[in-house]
C-alpha positions, 0 to 999 in steps of 0.5 A: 479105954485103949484107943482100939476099945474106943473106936474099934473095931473098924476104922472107915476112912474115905480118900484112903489111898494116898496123902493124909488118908493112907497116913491115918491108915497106917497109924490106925493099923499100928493101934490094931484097929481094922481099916475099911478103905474107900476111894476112887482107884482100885490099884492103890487101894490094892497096894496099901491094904496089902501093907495094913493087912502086913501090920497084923489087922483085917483091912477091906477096900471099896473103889467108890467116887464119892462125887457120886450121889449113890456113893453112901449107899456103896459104902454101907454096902461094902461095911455091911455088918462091921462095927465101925467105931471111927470115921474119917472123912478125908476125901474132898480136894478141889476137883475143878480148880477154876472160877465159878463161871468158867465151869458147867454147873455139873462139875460144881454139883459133882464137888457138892456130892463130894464134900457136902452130901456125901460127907453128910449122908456118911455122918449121919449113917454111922453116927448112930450106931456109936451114939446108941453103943456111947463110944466112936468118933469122927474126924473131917478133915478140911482146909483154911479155905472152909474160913473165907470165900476166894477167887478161883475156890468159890464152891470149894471154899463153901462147901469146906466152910458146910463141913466146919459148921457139920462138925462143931454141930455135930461135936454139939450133938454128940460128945454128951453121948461119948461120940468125939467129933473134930474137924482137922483144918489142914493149910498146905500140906505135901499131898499127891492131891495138892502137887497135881492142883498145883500143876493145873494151876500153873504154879510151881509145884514147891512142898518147902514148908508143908506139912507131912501128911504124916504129922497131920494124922497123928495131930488129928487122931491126937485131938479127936478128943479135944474137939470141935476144931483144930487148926494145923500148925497152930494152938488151940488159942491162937488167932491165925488161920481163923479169925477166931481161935478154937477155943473161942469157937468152943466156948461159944457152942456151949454158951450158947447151948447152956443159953439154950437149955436155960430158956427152955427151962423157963418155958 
Protein backbone atom coordinates (compact mmCIF):
# COMPACT_ATOMS: atom_id res chain seq x y z
CA UNK A 1 0.00 0.00 0.00
CA UNK A 2 0.99 3.58 -0.82
CA UNK A 3 1.67 5.52 2.60
CA UNK A 4 -1.90 7.43 2.00
CA UNK A 5 -3.55 3.91 1.74
CA UNK A 6 -2.13 2.76 4.84
CA UNK A 7 -2.80 5.56 7.20
CA UNK A 8 -5.22 7.65 5.15
CA UNK A 9 -7.21 9.38 4.67
CA UNK A 10 -6.64 11.77 7.63
CA UNK A 11 -3.75 12.08 9.72
CA UNK A 12 -4.50 13.74 13.60
CA UNK A 13 -1.31 15.16 15.19
CA UNK A 14 -1.68 17.02 18.60
CA UNK A 15 0.89 19.68 19.33
CA UNK A 16 0.76 20.49 15.61
CA UNK A 17 1.67 24.15 15.49
CA UNK A 18 5.28 24.50 15.53
CA UNK A 19 8.54 22.17 16.25
CA UNK A 20 8.21 18.60 15.31
CA UNK A 21 4.25 18.73 15.06
CA UNK A 22 4.27 21.00 12.03
CA UNK A 23 7.08 19.12 10.64
CA UNK A 24 5.11 15.79 10.56
CA UNK A 25 2.47 18.16 9.37
CA UNK A 26 4.13 19.20 6.14
CA UNK A 27 5.67 15.73 5.34
CA UNK A 28 2.31 14.18 6.10
CA UNK A 29 0.74 16.58 3.34
CA UNK A 30 3.66 16.11 0.75
CA UNK A 31 2.24 11.92 0.95
CA UNK A 32 -1.61 13.53 0.36
CA UNK A 33 -2.81 12.45 3.17
CA UNK A 34 -5.44 15.14 4.88
CA UNK A 35 -4.20 16.74 8.67
CA UNK A 36 -6.25 17.47 11.56
CA UNK A 37 -4.37 19.79 13.40
CA UNK A 38 -4.84 20.46 17.43
CA UNK A 39 -3.09 22.47 19.77
CA UNK A 40 -3.58 25.31 22.11
CA UNK A 41 -3.14 28.89 19.88
CA UNK A 42 -5.24 29.38 17.14
CA UNK A 43 -3.07 31.80 15.33
CA UNK A 44 -0.34 29.22 14.05
CA UNK A 45 -2.81 27.01 13.64
CA UNK A 46 -4.31 29.31 11.39
CA UNK A 47 -1.11 30.04 9.58
CA UNK A 48 0.17 26.63 8.88
CA UNK A 49 -3.27 25.06 7.74
CA UNK A 50 -2.95 27.60 5.30
CA UNK A 51 0.35 26.25 4.12
CA UNK A 52 -1.09 22.38 3.90
CA UNK A 53 -4.12 23.34 2.41
CA UNK A 54 -1.39 25.10 -0.01
CA UNK A 55 0.17 21.61 -0.87
CA UNK A 56 -3.16 20.23 -2.32
CA UNK A 57 -4.95 18.40 0.90
CA UNK A 58 -8.13 19.39 3.01
CA UNK A 59 -6.64 20.25 6.45
CA UNK A 60 -8.71 21.16 9.59
CA UNK A 61 -7.84 22.78 13.14
CA UNK A 62 -8.81 22.59 16.59
CA UNK A 63 -7.51 24.92 19.38
CA UNK A 64 -7.73 22.40 22.14
CA UNK A 65 -5.43 22.36 25.71
CA UNK A 66 -4.71 19.26 25.81
CA UNK A 67 -4.10 19.85 30.01
CA UNK A 68 -7.44 19.87 30.09
CA UNK A 69 -9.50 16.78 31.43
CA UNK A 70 -12.44 17.36 28.35
CA UNK A 71 -9.65 17.94 25.94
CA UNK A 72 -10.47 14.08 24.03
CA UNK A 73 -13.78 14.98 23.98
CA UNK A 74 -13.09 18.07 21.84
CA UNK A 75 -10.87 16.43 19.84
CA UNK A 76 -13.69 13.53 18.71
CA UNK A 77 -15.70 16.40 18.26
CA UNK A 78 -13.70 18.29 15.94
CA UNK A 79 -13.02 14.81 13.82
CA UNK A 80 -16.49 14.01 14.07
CA UNK A 81 -16.86 11.32 11.28
CA UNK A 82 -13.36 11.54 9.55
CA UNK A 83 -11.32 8.34 9.05
CA UNK A 84 -8.24 9.05 10.73
CA UNK A 85 -5.59 6.59 9.89
CA UNK A 86 -2.55 8.10 11.88
CA UNK A 87 -2.31 9.56 15.14
CA UNK A 88 0.60 11.47 16.26
CA UNK A 89 0.80 12.09 19.85
CA UNK A 90 3.22 15.35 19.81
CA UNK A 91 2.13 17.50 22.47
CA UNK A 92 3.68 17.05 25.70
CA UNK A 93 7.00 19.44 26.73
CA UNK A 94 7.46 20.21 30.76
CA UNK A 95 5.01 22.67 31.14
CA UNK A 96 6.14 23.50 34.88
CA UNK A 97 10.15 23.32 34.68
CA UNK A 98 10.75 23.29 38.58
CA UNK A 99 11.36 20.67 41.44
CA UNK A 100 8.56 18.73 42.63
CA UNK A 101 7.73 20.64 45.93
CA UNK A 102 8.06 23.93 44.60
CA UNK A 103 4.69 23.70 42.66
CA UNK A 104 1.03 23.51 43.46
CA UNK A 105 -0.08 20.20 42.94
CA UNK A 106 -2.54 21.66 40.21
CA UNK A 107 0.30 22.24 37.62
CA UNK A 108 1.60 18.55 38.20
CA UNK A 109 -2.18 17.42 37.49
CA UNK A 110 -2.49 19.57 34.75
CA UNK A 111 1.04 17.89 33.33
CA UNK A 112 -0.50 14.39 34.08
CA UNK A 113 -3.89 15.23 31.66
CA UNK A 114 -1.23 16.36 29.46
CA UNK A 115 1.11 13.40 28.67
CA UNK A 116 -0.63 10.63 30.66
CA UNK A 117 -4.74 10.94 30.35
CA UNK A 118 -4.87 12.57 27.19
CA UNK A 119 -2.33 10.93 25.43
CA UNK A 120 -4.35 7.58 26.93
CA UNK A 121 -7.85 8.52 26.34
CA UNK A 122 -6.69 9.69 22.72
CA UNK A 123 -5.16 6.25 21.95
CA UNK A 124 -7.75 4.28 22.98
CA UNK A 125 -10.23 6.49 21.03
CA UNK A 126 -8.94 5.94 17.89
CA UNK A 127 -7.10 2.82 18.04
CA UNK A 128 -10.19 1.06 17.40
CA UNK A 129 -11.31 2.26 14.48
CA UNK A 130 -8.19 0.96 12.68
CA UNK A 131 -7.90 -2.28 14.56
CA UNK A 132 -11.29 -3.20 13.41
CA UNK A 133 -10.32 -1.53 9.43
CA UNK A 134 -6.76 -3.75 10.23
CA UNK A 135 -4.66 -0.98 8.92
CA UNK A 136 -3.26 2.84 10.78
CA UNK A 137 -0.77 3.66 12.92
CA UNK A 138 0.41 5.73 15.90
CA UNK A 139 3.16 7.57 16.79
CA UNK A 140 4.13 9.15 20.55
CA UNK A 141 6.83 11.12 20.53
CA UNK A 142 8.94 11.20 23.77
CA UNK A 143 11.87 12.05 25.29
CA UNK A 144 15.44 10.37 26.70
CA UNK A 145 14.17 11.66 30.15
CA UNK A 146 10.77 8.60 29.87
CA UNK A 147 14.52 6.54 30.90
CA UNK A 148 15.31 7.78 33.99
CA UNK A 149 14.02 10.05 37.06
CA UNK A 150 15.93 13.56 37.23
CA UNK A 151 16.21 16.35 39.53
CA UNK A 152 13.87 19.24 38.56
CA UNK A 153 11.88 16.64 35.91
CA UNK A 154 10.27 14.63 38.22
CA UNK A 155 6.63 14.24 37.02
CA UNK A 156 7.87 15.17 33.48
CA UNK A 157 10.30 12.25 33.34
CA UNK A 158 7.00 9.90 34.92
CA UNK A 159 4.94 10.39 32.83
CA UNK A 160 7.22 10.08 29.52
CA UNK A 161 8.43 6.82 31.13
CA UNK A 162 3.99 6.24 31.38
CA UNK A 163 3.85 6.63 27.46
CA UNK A 164 7.01 4.53 26.57
CA UNK A 165 5.50 1.63 28.43
CA UNK A 166 1.60 2.81 26.62
CA UNK A 167 3.67 2.35 23.48
CA UNK A 168 5.45 -1.02 23.62
CA UNK A 169 1.86 -2.08 25.17
CA UNK A 170 0.10 -1.14 22.77
CA UNK A 171 2.76 -2.12 19.61
CA UNK A 172 2.02 -5.82 21.83
CA UNK A 173 -1.53 -5.11 21.17
CA UNK A 174 -1.95 -4.19 18.16
CA UNK A 175 0.63 -4.99 15.32
CA UNK A 176 -1.31 -8.67 14.90
CA UNK A 177 -4.13 -6.61 13.79
CA UNK A 178 -2.23 -4.23 11.06
CA UNK A 179 -1.83 -1.27 13.57
CA UNK A 180 2.06 0.03 13.77
CA UNK A 181 2.48 1.71 17.06
CA UNK A 182 6.23 3.58 17.75
CA UNK A 183 7.44 5.63 20.35
CA UNK A 184 9.89 8.16 18.91
CA UNK A 185 12.28 9.08 21.67
CA UNK A 186 13.56 12.49 20.91
CA UNK A 187 17.08 13.98 22.87
CA UNK A 188 17.40 17.54 22.38
CA UNK A 189 16.04 19.03 19.55
CA UNK A 190 15.88 22.57 18.14
CA UNK A 191 12.10 23.30 19.37
CA UNK A 192 10.19 26.85 20.11
CA UNK A 193 8.97 24.50 23.14
CA UNK A 194 12.69 23.71 24.13
CA UNK A 195 14.47 27.45 23.58
CA UNK A 196 11.54 28.83 25.98
CA UNK A 197 12.48 26.04 28.69
CA UNK A 198 15.68 26.93 28.29
CA UNK A 199 15.15 30.38 28.73
CA UNK A 200 12.98 29.68 32.04
CA UNK A 201 15.66 27.61 33.38
CA UNK A 202 18.29 30.12 32.94
CA UNK A 203 20.53 28.16 30.78
CA UNK A 204 21.99 29.66 27.66
CA UNK A 205 19.60 29.04 24.79
CA UNK A 206 22.49 27.05 22.17
CA UNK A 207 20.67 24.73 19.49
CA UNK A 208 24.68 23.80 18.41
CA UNK A 209 24.04 19.98 18.01
CA UNK A 210 20.32 19.50 18.16
CA UNK A 211 18.32 17.96 16.19
CA UNK A 212 16.16 19.54 13.35
CA UNK A 213 12.69 19.11 13.78
CA UNK A 214 12.68 18.19 10.26
CA UNK A 215 14.99 14.95 10.35
CA UNK A 216 12.90 13.88 13.78
CA UNK A 217 9.47 13.52 11.40
CA UNK A 218 11.00 12.05 8.66
CA UNK A 219 12.85 9.46 11.29
CA UNK A 220 9.49 8.73 13.02
CA UNK A 221 7.23 8.32 9.77
CA UNK A 222 10.43 6.25 8.59
CA UNK A 223 10.03 3.86 11.32
CA UNK A 224 6.52 3.72 12.35
CA UNK A 225 6.59 0.18 10.85
CA UNK A 226 9.91 -0.79 12.69
CA UNK A 227 8.22 -0.34 16.15
CA UNK A 228 7.84 -0.60 19.27
CA UNK A 229 10.78 2.16 19.92
CA UNK A 230 13.27 4.58 18.35
CA UNK A 231 15.75 6.57 19.71
CA UNK A 232 16.99 9.75 17.88
CA UNK A 233 20.17 9.70 16.86
CA UNK A 234 20.90 6.12 17.39
CA UNK A 235 20.40 2.36 15.80
CA UNK A 236 18.19 -0.03 16.71
CA UNK A 237 20.90 -2.05 18.56
CA UNK A 238 22.51 0.41 20.21
CA UNK A 239 23.06 0.71 23.97
CA UNK A 240 22.99 4.68 24.61
CA UNK A 241 19.92 6.80 25.50
CA UNK A 242 18.69 3.62 27.03
CA UNK A 243 20.31 1.05 28.94
CA UNK A 244 18.67 -1.37 26.79
CA UNK A 245 18.79 -1.40 23.20
CA UNK A 246 15.23 -1.49 21.08
CA UNK A 247 15.92 -4.26 19.69
CA UNK A 248 16.58 -5.87 22.90
CA UNK A 249 13.24 -4.19 24.38
CA UNK A 250 11.48 -5.91 21.27
CA UNK A 251 12.83 -8.98 21.52
CA UNK A 252 11.73 -9.00 25.24
CA UNK A 253 7.77 -7.90 24.35
CA UNK A 254 7.60 -10.93 22.34
CA UNK A 255 9.33 -13.49 24.45
CA UNK A 256 7.41 -12.77 26.89
CA UNK A 257 4.34 -12.91 24.77
CA UNK A 258 5.38 -16.24 23.17
CA UNK A 259 6.20 -17.15 27.18
CA UNK A 260 2.58 -16.15 27.82
CA UNK A 261 0.60 -17.99 24.82
CA UNK A 262 2.61 -21.31 25.81
CA UNK A 263 1.34 -21.40 29.59
CA UNK A 264 -1.95 -20.62 28.55
CA UNK A 265 -1.98 -23.28 26.15
CA UNK A 266 -1.03 -25.64 29.05
CA UNK A 267 -3.95 -24.57 31.02
Amino acid sequence: MSFAEKYGPWALITGASEGTGSAFARQIAAQGVNLILVARREGPLAALAEEIRALGVDCVTASVDLAQTEATAKIVAAVGDREVGLFIANAGADTVNTPFLDAEVAQWDGLVNLNVLSTMRNCHHFAAPMKARGRGGIILVGSGACYVGLSGLSVYSASKAFALTLGESLWAELRHHGVEVLNLILGRTDTPAHRKTLEQTGQPVDMTGMADPADVARLGLERLPHGPTQNWGETDETVGMSPVAPAQRRERIVMIEQMSAAYAAKK
